[in-house]
N, C-alpha and C positions, 0 to 999 in steps of 0.2 A: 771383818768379824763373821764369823759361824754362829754366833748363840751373843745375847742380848751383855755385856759386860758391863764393869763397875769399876773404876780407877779413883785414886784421892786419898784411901786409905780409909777406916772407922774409925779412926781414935783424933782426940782434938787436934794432939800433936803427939809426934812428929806429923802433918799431914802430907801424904804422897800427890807427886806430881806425872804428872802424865805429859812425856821427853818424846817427841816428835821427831827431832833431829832433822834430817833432808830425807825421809820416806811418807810416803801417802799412804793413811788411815785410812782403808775402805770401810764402812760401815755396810755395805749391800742393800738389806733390807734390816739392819739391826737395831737398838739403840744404846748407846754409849751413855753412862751415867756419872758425873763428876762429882763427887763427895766432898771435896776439899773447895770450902768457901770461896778463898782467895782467887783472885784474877790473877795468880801466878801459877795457877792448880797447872795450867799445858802451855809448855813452853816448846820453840821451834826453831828450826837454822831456816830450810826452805821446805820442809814437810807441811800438811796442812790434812786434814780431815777431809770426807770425800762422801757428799751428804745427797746423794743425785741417786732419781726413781726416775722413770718416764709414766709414774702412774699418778692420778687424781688422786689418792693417799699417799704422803711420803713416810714412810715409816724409819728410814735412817737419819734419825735425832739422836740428838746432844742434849743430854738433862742433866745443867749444872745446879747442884744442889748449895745457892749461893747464900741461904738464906736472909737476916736483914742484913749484912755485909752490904755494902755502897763502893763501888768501884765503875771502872771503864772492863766489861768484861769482852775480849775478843774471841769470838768463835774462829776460827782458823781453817775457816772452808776452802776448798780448793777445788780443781774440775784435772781429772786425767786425759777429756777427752780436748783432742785438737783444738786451741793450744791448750797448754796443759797450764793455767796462770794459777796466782793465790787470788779469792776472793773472799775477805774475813768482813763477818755479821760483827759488827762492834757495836754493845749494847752498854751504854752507862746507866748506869742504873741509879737513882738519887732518893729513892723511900718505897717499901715494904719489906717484905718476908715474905720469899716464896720459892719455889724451882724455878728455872728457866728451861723453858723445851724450845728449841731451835731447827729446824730441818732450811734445807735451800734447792732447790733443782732448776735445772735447765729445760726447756722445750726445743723437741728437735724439728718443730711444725714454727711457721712465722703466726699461727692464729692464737699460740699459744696453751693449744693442747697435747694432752689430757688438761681440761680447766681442773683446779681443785675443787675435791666433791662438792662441798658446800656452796661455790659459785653458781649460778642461773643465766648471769648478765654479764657482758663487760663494756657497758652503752659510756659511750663519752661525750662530754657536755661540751669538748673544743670544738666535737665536729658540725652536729652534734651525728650521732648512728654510732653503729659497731666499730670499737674502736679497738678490738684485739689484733689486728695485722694495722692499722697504720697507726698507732698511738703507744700500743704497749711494750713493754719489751718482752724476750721469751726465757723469762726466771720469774720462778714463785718463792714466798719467803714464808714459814711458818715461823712465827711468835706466839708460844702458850705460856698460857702459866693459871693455878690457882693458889691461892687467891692473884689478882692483878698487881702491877708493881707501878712505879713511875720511872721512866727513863729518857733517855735520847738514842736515837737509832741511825748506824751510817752503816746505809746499805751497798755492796761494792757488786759488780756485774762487768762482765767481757765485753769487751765490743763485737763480738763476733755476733752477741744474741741480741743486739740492735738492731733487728732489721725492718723498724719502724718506715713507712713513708711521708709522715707527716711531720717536716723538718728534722730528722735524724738528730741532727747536729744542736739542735737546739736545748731548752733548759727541760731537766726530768724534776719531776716530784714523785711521792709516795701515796699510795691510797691503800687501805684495807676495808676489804670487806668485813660486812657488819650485820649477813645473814640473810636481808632481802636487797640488799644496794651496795655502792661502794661510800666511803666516806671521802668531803671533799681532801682534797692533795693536799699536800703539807712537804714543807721542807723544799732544798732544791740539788742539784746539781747536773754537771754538761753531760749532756750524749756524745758520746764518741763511737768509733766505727772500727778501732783498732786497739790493741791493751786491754786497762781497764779504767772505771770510774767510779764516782761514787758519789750516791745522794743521801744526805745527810737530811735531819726531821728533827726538831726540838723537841726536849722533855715533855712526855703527854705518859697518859697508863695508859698499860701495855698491858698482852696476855688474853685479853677475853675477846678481843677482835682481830681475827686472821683468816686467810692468808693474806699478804703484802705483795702487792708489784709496783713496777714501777710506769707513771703515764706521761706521755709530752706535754708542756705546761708553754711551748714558747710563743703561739700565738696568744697577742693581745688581746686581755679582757679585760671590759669597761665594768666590769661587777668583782668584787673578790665576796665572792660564796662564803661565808659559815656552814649552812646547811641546806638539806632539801631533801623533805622526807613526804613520800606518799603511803597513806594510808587507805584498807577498804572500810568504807560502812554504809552494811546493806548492798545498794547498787553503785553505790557513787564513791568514788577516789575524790576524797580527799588533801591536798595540795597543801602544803605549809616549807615557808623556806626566809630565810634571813641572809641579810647580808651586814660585812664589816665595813665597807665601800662603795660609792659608786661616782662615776667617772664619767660627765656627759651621758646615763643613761636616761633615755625618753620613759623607754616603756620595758616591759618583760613580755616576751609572744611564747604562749604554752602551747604546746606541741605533742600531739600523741602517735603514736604508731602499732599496726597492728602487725606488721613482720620482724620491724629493727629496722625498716631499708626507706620507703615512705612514710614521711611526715606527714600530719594535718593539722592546720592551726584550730584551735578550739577558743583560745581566750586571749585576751590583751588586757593585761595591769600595769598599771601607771608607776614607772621609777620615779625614785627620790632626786632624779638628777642630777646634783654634785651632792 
């Protein structure tokens, strides 16, 4: 695309469909707008849409204007560069009224930069430290929308942009950031190193918390997290966090760091045990 387009047609019906066929849809830096409600609005043979910036704002989105319509809506993203696979955002959508804004891009860095603007951090709690080169993969995923909607999300990514070292091979989940933290992981599927995959997330609203990547989940934890939110007031952080789970845990050891790289233990709270 040269300039910002609109496919689907304006009128209820007939509504037009946007015929892909086996050619790749570059977007560049544009955004494509889908008018026509239906989850049949873009259909395809092996063509796919081509939604890739190497920058911290991705500007080449898909805005299906799906309104309360309830379907399985697939994004049909794809990558031209080596290898050239399909990788399609499939969003089911199950209650509101809204647009869906979609964009996806690859990282040609393993640390996973350009980070999206809005990121600060990408601290992981397997290892625990920085966990953009050995935990993450190198695809970001934008989901917007206003108002918010409720959906399930199966996110699909190459093996090529695997090149996690902390168990590659192991099981991925989802996380999206939420403006000063990530939210705990949700959902699951395999790492692989060749092809593609896909990690798949249960119905939660969608839309107001983005961008999405995907983090390694395959070491064993005695805690399954709900959440963990730190707050300032005044001088002192604040610590509040819950759990759905716990599994032979003793205790909780909090942990601060002033670079990302060394730790120091500051406090000990007593787990619930089983």
């Amino acid at each position: 695309l040269n300039q910002n387009e609109t496919v689907g047609g304006g009128y209820a019906a007939p509504a037009g469909i946007l015929t892909l066929n086996d050619r790749p849809l570059l977007l560049t830096t544009r955004k494509l707008t889908v008018t026509n409600p239906l989850n049949t609005a873009i259909t395809r043979t092996t063509g796919y849409i081509v939604s890739e910036m190497n920058a911290g704002n991705n500007t080449a989105i898909v805005q299906w204007n799906v309104g309360a319509n309830n379907a399985a809506y697939v994004f049909p993203f794809g990558t031209t560069a080596a290898p050239a696979l399909y990788i399609p955002l499939t969003i089911t959508k199950t209650a509101g009224n809204t647009n869906i804004n979609a964009s996806t891009r690859m990282t040609t860095t393993s640390n996973n930069t350009p980070w999206q603007i809005s990121v600060t951090q990408m601290w992981s709690q397997t290892i625990p430290g920085a966990g953009e080169v050995p935990v993450v993969i190198d695809r970001w995923w934008d989901i917007k929308s206003t108002p918010s909607f409720t959906g399930a999300v199966s996110f699909t990514y190459r093996g090529v942009e695997n090149t996690t070292t902390y168990s590659p091979s192991g099981t991925f989940a989802a996380q999206n950031w939420i403006g000063t933290s990530w939210n705990a992981p949700v959902g699951a599927g395999p790492g692989v190193l060749a092809g593609t995959a896909a990690v798949s997330i249960p119905a939660q609203t969608l839309g107001t918390a983005s961008p999405w990547v995907l983090s390694n989940l395959s070491a064993p934890l005695p805690v399954e997290l709900l959440y963990f939110d730190a707050k300032l007031k005044e001088n002192t952080v604040l610590l509040d966090w819950s759990t759905a789970s716990e599994t032979n845990n003793a205790f909780f050891e909090v942990q601060r760091s002033r670079d990302n790289e060394l730790f120091e233990t500051i406090d000990i709270v007593n787990g619930a045990g089983n």
